[in-house]
Structures are given as C-alpha cells and as structure tokens.
C-alpha positions as CSV (number, residue, x, y, z in Angstrom):
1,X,-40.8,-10.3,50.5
2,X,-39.4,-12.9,47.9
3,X,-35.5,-13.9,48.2
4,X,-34.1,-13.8,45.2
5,X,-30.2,-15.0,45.4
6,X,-28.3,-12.5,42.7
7,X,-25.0,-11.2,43.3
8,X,-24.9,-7.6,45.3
9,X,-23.4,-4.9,43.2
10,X,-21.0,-3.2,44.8
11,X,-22.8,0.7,46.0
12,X,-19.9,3.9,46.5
13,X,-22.5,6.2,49.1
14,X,-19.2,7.8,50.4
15,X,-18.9,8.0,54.7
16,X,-23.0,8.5,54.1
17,X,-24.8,5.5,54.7
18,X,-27.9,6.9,56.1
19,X,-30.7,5.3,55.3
20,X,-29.2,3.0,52.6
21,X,-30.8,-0.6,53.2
22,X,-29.5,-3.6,55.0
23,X,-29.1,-6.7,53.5
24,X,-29.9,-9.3,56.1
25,X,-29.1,-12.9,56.0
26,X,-32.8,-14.9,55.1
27,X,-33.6,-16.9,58.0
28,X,-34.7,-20.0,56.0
29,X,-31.2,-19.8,54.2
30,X,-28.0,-18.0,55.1
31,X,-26.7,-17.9,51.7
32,X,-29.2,-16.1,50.3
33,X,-29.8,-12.4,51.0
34,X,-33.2,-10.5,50.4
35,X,-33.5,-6.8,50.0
36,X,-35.7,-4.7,52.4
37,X,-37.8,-2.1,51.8
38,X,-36.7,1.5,53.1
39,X,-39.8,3.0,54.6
40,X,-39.0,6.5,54.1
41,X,-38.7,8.2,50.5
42,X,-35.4,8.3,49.6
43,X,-34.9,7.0,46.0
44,X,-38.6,5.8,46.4
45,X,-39.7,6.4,42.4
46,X,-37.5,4.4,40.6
47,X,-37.7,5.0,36.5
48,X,-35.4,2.4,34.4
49,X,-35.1,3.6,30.8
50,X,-34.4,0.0,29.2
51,X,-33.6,1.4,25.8
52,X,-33.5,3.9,23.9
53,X,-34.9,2.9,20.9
54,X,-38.4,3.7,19.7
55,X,-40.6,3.3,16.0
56,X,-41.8,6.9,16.6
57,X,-40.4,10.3,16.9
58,X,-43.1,11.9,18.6
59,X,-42.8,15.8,18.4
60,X,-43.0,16.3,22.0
61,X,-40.8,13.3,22.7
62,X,-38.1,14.6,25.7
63,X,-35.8,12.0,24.9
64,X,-34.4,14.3,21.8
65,X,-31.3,12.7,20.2
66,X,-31.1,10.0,22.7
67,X,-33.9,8.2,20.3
68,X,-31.5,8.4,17.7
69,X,-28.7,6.4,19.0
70,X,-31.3,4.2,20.5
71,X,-29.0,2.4,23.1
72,X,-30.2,-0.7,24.8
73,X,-29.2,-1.3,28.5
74,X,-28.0,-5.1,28.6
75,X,-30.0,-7.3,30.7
76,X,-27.0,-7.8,33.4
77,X,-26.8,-3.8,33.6
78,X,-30.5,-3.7,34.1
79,X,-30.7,-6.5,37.0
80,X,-27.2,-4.4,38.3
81,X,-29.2,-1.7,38.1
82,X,-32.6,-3.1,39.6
83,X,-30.7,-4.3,42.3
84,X,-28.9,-1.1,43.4
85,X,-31.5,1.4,43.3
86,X,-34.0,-1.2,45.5
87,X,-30.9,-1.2,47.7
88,X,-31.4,2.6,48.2
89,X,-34.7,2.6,48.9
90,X,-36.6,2.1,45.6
91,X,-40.2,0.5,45.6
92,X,-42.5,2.2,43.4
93,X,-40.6,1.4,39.8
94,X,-41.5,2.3,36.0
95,X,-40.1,0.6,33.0
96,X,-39.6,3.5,30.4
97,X,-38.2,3.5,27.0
98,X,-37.7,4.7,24.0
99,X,-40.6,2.6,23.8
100,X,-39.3,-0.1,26.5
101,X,-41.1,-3.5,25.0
102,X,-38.5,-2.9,21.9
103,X,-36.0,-4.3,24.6
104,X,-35.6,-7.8,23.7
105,X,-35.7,-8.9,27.7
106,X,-38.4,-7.0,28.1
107,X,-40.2,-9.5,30.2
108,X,-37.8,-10.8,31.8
109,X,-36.8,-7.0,33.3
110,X,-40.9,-7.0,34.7
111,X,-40.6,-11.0,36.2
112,X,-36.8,-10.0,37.7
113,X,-38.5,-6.6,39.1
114,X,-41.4,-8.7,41.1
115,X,-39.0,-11.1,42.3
116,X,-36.8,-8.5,43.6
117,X,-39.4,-7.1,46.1
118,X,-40.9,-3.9,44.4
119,X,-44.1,-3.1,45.8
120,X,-45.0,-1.4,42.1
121,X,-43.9,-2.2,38.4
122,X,-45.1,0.0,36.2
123,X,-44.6,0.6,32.4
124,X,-45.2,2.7,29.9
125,X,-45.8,2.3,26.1
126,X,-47.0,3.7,23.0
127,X,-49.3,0.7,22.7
128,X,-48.7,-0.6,19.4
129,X,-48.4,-3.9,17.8
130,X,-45.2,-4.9,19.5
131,X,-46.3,-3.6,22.7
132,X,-49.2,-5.8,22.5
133,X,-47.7,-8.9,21.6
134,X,-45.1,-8.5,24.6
135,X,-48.1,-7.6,27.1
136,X,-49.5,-10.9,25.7
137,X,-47.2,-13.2,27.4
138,X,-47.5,-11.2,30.8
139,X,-50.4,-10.6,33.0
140,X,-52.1,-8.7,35.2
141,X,-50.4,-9.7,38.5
142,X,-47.0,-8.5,36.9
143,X,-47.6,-4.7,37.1
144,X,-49.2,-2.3,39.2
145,X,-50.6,-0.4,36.8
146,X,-49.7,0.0,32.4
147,X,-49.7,3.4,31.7
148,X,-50.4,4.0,27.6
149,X,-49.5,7.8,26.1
150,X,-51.8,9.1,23.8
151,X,-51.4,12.6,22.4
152,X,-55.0,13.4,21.6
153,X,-58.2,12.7,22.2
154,X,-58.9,11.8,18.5
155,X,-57.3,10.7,15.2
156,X,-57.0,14.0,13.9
157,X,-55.0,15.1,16.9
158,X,-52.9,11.9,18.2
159,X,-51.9,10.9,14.4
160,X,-50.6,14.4,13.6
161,X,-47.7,13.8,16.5
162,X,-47.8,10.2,16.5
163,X,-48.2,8.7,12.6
164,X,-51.5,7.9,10.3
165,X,-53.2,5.1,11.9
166,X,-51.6,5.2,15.4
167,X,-55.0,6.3,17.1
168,X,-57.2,3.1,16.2
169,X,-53.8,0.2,16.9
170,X,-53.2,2.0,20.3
171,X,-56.7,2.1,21.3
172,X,-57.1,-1.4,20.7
173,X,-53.9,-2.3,22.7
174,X,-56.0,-0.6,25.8
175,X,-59.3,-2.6,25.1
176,X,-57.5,-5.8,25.0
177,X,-55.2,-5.1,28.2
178,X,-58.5,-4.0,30.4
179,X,-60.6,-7.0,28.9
180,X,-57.8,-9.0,30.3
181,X,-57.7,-7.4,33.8
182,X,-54.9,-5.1,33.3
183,X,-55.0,-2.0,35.8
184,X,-54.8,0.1,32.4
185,X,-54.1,4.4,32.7
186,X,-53.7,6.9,29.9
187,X,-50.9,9.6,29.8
188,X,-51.1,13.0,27.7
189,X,-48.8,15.7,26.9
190,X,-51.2,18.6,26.3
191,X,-49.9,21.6,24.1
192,X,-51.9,23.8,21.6
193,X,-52.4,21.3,19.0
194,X,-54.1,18.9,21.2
195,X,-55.9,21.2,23.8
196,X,-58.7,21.4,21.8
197,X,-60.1,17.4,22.4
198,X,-57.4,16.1,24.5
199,X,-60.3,15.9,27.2
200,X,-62.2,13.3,25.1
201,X,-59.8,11.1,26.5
202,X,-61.8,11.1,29.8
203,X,-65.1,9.5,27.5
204,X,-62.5,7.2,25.8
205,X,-61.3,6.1,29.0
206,X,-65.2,5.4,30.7
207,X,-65.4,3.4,27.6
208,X,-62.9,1.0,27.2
209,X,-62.6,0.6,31.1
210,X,-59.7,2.8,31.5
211,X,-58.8,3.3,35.7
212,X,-57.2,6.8,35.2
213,X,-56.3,9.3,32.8
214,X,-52.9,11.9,33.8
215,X,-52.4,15.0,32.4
216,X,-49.4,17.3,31.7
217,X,-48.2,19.9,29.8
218,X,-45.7,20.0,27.2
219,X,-42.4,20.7,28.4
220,X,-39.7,22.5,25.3
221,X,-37.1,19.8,25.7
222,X,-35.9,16.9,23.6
223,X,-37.7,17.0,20.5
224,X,-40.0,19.6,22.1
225,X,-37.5,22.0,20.4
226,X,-38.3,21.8,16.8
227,X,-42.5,22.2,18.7
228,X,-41.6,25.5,20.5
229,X,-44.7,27.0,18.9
230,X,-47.1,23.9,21.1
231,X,-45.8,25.3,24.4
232,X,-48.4,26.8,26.5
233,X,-47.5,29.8,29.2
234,X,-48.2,29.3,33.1
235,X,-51.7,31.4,32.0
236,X,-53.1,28.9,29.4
237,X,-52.3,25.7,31.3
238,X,-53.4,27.4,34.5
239,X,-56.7,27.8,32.2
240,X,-57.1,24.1,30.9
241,X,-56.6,22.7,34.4
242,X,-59.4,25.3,35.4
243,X,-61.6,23.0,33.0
244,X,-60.5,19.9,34.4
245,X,-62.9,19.5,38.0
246,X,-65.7,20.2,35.5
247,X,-65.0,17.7,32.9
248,X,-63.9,15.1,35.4
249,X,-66.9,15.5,37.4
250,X,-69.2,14.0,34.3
251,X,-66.6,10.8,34.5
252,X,-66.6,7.7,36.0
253,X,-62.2,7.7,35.3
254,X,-59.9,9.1,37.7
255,X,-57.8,12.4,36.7
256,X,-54.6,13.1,37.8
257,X,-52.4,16.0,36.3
258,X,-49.0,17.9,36.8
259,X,-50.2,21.8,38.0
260,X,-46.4,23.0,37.2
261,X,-48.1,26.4,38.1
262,X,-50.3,27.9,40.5
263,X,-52.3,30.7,41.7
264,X,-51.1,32.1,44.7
265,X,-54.6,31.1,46.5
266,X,-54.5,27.5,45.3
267,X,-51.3,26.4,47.0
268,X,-52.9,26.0,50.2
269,X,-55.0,22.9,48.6
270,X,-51.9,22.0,47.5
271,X,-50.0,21.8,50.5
272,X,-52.4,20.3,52.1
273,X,-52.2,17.4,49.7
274,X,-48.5,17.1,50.9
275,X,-46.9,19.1,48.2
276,X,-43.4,20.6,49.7
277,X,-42.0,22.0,46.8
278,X,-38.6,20.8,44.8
279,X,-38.2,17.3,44.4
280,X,-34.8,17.8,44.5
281,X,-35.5,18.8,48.5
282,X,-36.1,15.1,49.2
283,X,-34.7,12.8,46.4
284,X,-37.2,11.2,46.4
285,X,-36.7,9.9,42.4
286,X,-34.4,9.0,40.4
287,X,-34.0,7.8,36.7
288,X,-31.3,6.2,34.8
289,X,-30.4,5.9,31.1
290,X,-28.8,3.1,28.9
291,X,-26.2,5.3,29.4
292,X,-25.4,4.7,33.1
293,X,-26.6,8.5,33.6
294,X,-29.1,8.9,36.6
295,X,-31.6,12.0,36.8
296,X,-33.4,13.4,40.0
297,X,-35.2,15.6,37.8
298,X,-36.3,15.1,34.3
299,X,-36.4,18.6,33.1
300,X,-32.9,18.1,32.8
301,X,-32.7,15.4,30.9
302,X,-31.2,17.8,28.0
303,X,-28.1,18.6,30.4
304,X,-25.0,16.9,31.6
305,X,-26.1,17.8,35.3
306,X,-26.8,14.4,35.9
307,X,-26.9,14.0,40.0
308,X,-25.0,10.3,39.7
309,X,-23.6,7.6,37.0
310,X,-24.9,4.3,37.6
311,X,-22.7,1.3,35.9
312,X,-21.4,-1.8,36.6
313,X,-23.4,-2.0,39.6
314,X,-22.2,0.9,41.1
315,X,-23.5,4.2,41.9
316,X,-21.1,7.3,41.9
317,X,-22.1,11.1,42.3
318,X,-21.5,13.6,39.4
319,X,-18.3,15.1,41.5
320,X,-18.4,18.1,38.7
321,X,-21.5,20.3,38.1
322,X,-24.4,18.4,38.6
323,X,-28.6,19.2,39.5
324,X,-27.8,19.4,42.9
325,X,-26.1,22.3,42.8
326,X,-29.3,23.7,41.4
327,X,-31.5,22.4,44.1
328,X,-29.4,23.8,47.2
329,X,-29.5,26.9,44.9
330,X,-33.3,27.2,45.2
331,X,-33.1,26.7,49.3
332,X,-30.0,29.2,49.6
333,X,-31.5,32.2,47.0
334,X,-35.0,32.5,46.0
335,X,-35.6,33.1,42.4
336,X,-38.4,35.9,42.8
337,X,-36.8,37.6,45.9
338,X,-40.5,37.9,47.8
339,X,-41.5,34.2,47.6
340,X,-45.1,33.5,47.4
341,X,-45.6,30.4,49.1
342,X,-43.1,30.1,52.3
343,X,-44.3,26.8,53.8
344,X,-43.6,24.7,50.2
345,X,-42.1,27.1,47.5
346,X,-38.4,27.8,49.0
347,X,-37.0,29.5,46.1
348,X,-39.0,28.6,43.2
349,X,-37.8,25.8,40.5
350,X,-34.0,25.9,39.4
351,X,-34.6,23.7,36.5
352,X,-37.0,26.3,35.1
353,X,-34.5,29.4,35.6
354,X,-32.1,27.7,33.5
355,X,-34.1,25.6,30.8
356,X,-36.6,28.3,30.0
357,X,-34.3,31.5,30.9
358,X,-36.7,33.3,33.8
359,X,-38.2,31.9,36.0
360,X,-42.5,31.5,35.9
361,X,-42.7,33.2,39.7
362,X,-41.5,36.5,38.1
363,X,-45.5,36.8,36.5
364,X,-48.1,38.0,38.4
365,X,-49.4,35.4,41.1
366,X,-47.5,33.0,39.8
367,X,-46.2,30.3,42.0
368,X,-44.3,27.1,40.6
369,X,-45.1,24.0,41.9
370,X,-42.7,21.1,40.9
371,X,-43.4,19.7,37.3
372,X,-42.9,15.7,38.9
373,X,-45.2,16.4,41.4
374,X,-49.2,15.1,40.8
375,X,-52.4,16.2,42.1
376,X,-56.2,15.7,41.5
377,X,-58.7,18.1,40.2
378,X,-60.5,20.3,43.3
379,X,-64.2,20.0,43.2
C-alpha cells in the first residue's frame, strides 16, 4: 500500500462506525498515515464525476441538465473526496464525467488515485481528440481498465446520437490506446435505433484488440426524455440479450451486460453468479457529483433522493427523503405481492416503481434484477 501524507477530511458516520477504516500510524514514519483497504463491500465501487462538462449531448445521455451547467469539481474537493470515500471502504474507482478528461487536473485526479491505494482506476470517455491527447501523457499502469462508449456499431448508428464524424475519431482513440498496452473496453447503450448493428461492436472489438465489450439498455432519464420513443420494454431487451451467447460465442472479446430483467427460470443462473438483488441492500456503490451530491443508485440521478452530500471533506446523510427510504421499502413491501424470486428479488426494484410508474414484476414472468448489477452471456 503507498503512504501518501494528505490531510484527513473530517467524516460525520453518526454513533455508526462499523466497518469504516482505520487509519493507522505507518511504521516507517509516524507522521504519515496510510489508508487501508476495507475487505468487505461497503462503499466498494467508487464513481467520481469530475465535471460536468461535456462537447456532446448525447440523446441517451443520463446526466440531463447537469451537462448544461457543466460544473467542475475543484481539484482540493476531488482529493477531499478521494480520500473520504477510500476511508469508507472504496477500492474499485471510475473517473466519470461529463466527459471527465475536459477537467483540467484530469491526470493529476488518476496519479493522486494510485497513490492513495485504489486497487482499480478506471475511466470512462467518449474518446475524442481531447481524450486522446490527455491519455497520451498517462499509461498503462495508471488504470485498470479505459472504458470508451460507443452508441453503435457503425457510423450510421453512433453519429446519429453522437455527431458526424464521431465514429472514425473515437475508433482511432481505441486503436492507439490498445497499441500502447492499454487494458481498453467498450460500453453501449442499446435502444431501438442502435439494436439493429450494435453487436458489430463485438467484430470491432476482435479487431482493434479490444479486452471487453458491456452492454446495457437505455434507461428514460436525463436526456433519455426527449428519446422516450428508443426505450425498449423488459420483452425486447430480454430478446436482444437472448442473441448475445450466440454472437459472443463467434468472438474472441469478452461480453458483459446489465440483464435489468429476467425470466423467472433464469434467475437461478443468476443467483448463482452471486446476484442478491437491490444494490441498495448492501451499499455497495456510491457516486458523487460536482455538486457534493452522492448516489447509491443511478436511476435516480434525476431525483433529489440523494442517500448523502459529500463536501468539504465531509460526508453527511440526506436527513430528509432520500433513496434509502426506497430500498428498506423494497425489503418491508414487495412490489408484485407474490414475489418471484425469494432467495434475491425481496420486493422487486423501488427505483423502477417510481421512475417508470409500475413496476416491470407486474408482467408475466417478469423478475427485475438490479440495473447496476453485471453478468456474462450463458452458453
């Protein structure tokens, strides 16, 4: 574990202290304290938004009006902020924007993130030109993994959400980071206007050296509003992922998607994969805006039921109405009154009920399974 010496911010957890690191004194040097890793989940999956600000407006974008008053998080909120959350457990962390190599300490966030002790730094970007130039005065050993969205598996497709020429500067952001080593992965937001060739992605990725490609479907939030008509039903995504196992199985790239939904018969698999339903049963993520506003779950990202505010190097919980309260919901009251799934379901998913109106457990062998939560395609 690196030392690092920074000042500790100061953290309000209330007569709770469970769990919450220690900061032990370094043995080489007393004055300097190092951070330990928590080895349970707690706050595990830490995602940073840096800024707010991004050169695209992306029609299934979920950061909505936030891109419009593009706010930057200073660089002393974001080490304040680095510092707390690997205080409470955070290891696995993503650098998100707005489109976050806009931020003008862009680097220095990644460097200050290694030296702090997080097992993972991870980013994600749009992958254009100053993506690439920031990328170019990193390397390899800074990140876990880059992840790069595309919406589309051609020009026709990716341009339409993203801007005329956006296909051909992206993809060459991705041959240039996996010709230098870069662990490089793809993310897609599938809806009906890029169903139709999003899977080329998988060729695209066996091309250009790509390590993984993650889908997930297009959620009606942020911009996703004025797209309402892209939004597929719990039937038609179920369908694309039926396609997935057989595309994937002609690829040398990795697949990971977001099932959302499920057949009642399929949650078995998914169990047995470790899936236990709500991530708002463990905590096990949080994310935090320019804003000081920290999310478990980003479905709500719309809402003011943030579960905590996180400024000035301290953490407080949301003492009004905040996503909690919709989580203890789902384990007190289950949404389709003859739940489907006992061992993992436990009341379906809140966040649904109250972003889309009903609740997808009220179709026909229907189970929800938590929109955060990943899997890979059964063979």
């Amino acid at each position: 574990m690196t030392s690092v010496d920074l000042p500790m911010p100061a953290i309000r957890t209330g007569s709770d202290a469970y769990g919450h690191a220690r900061m032990p004194v370094s043995a080489d040097d007393p004055e300097v304290r190092r951070i330990d890793r928590v080895p349970y989940g707690r706050f595990r999956n830490v995602y940073l938004y840096i800024t707010e600000a991004c050169q695209l407006r992306c029609g299934s974008c979920y950061m909505g009006q936030r891109l419009e008053r593009a706010l930057k998080m200073p660089f002393e909120e974001i080490r304040n902020n680095l510092t707390a959350w690997r205080q409470m457990g955070g290891s696995k962390l993503t650098i998100l924007g707005g489109e976050p190599t806009l931020h003008p300490r862009y680097e220095d966030t990644i460097r200050l993130a290694g030296e702090l002790g997080y097992e993972h730094v991870i980013t994600t970007s749009n992958g254009l030109g100053p993506a690439a130039r920031k990328f170019r005065r990193l390397e390899p050993s800074d990140f876990a993994y880059v992840q790069i969205s595309m919406d589309g598996g051609s020009p026709a497709t990716h341009d339409a959400v993203r801007g005329e020429g956006t296909f051909a500067t992206t993809l060459e952001t991705i041959r240039e980071l996996t010709g230098r080593g870069f662990d490089t992965r793809i993310i897609c937001t599938v809806n009906k206007a890029n169903q139709s060739d999003c899977l080329n992605l998988l060729t695209i990725a066996d091309d250009l050296g790509v390590s993984l490609v993650k889908f997930h479907v297009f959620s009606v939030i942020g911009r996703g509003h004025d797209n309402e008509s892209w939004g597929m039903n719990p039937t038609e995504w179920l369908q694309f992922c039926d396609e997935l196992p057989l595309i994937a199985a002609k690829h040398r790239t990795r697949v990971w998607y977001q099932p959302t939904f499920a057949r009642r018969s399929e949650m078995p698999r998914y169990e047995e994969e470790g899936y236990r339903g709500c991530i708002g049963r463990t905590l096990d993520r949080i994310s935090i805006f320019p804003d000081g506003r920290a999310y478990v779950c980003s479905f709500l990202f719309d809402t003011e039921l943030n579960y905590a505010t996180s400024t000035n190097g301290q953490i407080e919980i949301n003492k009004g109405p905040n996503e909690f309260d919709l989580f203890t919901g789902a384990l007190t009251k289950a949404a389709c009154g003859d739940c489907k799934a006992t061992t993992s379901c436990m009341g379906g998913c809140p966040a649904e009920e109250l972003i889309d109106g009903a609740a997808s457990c009220t179709e026909p062998d229907i189970v929800p399974v938590c929109r955060l939560w990943k899997s890979t395609p059964a063979n």
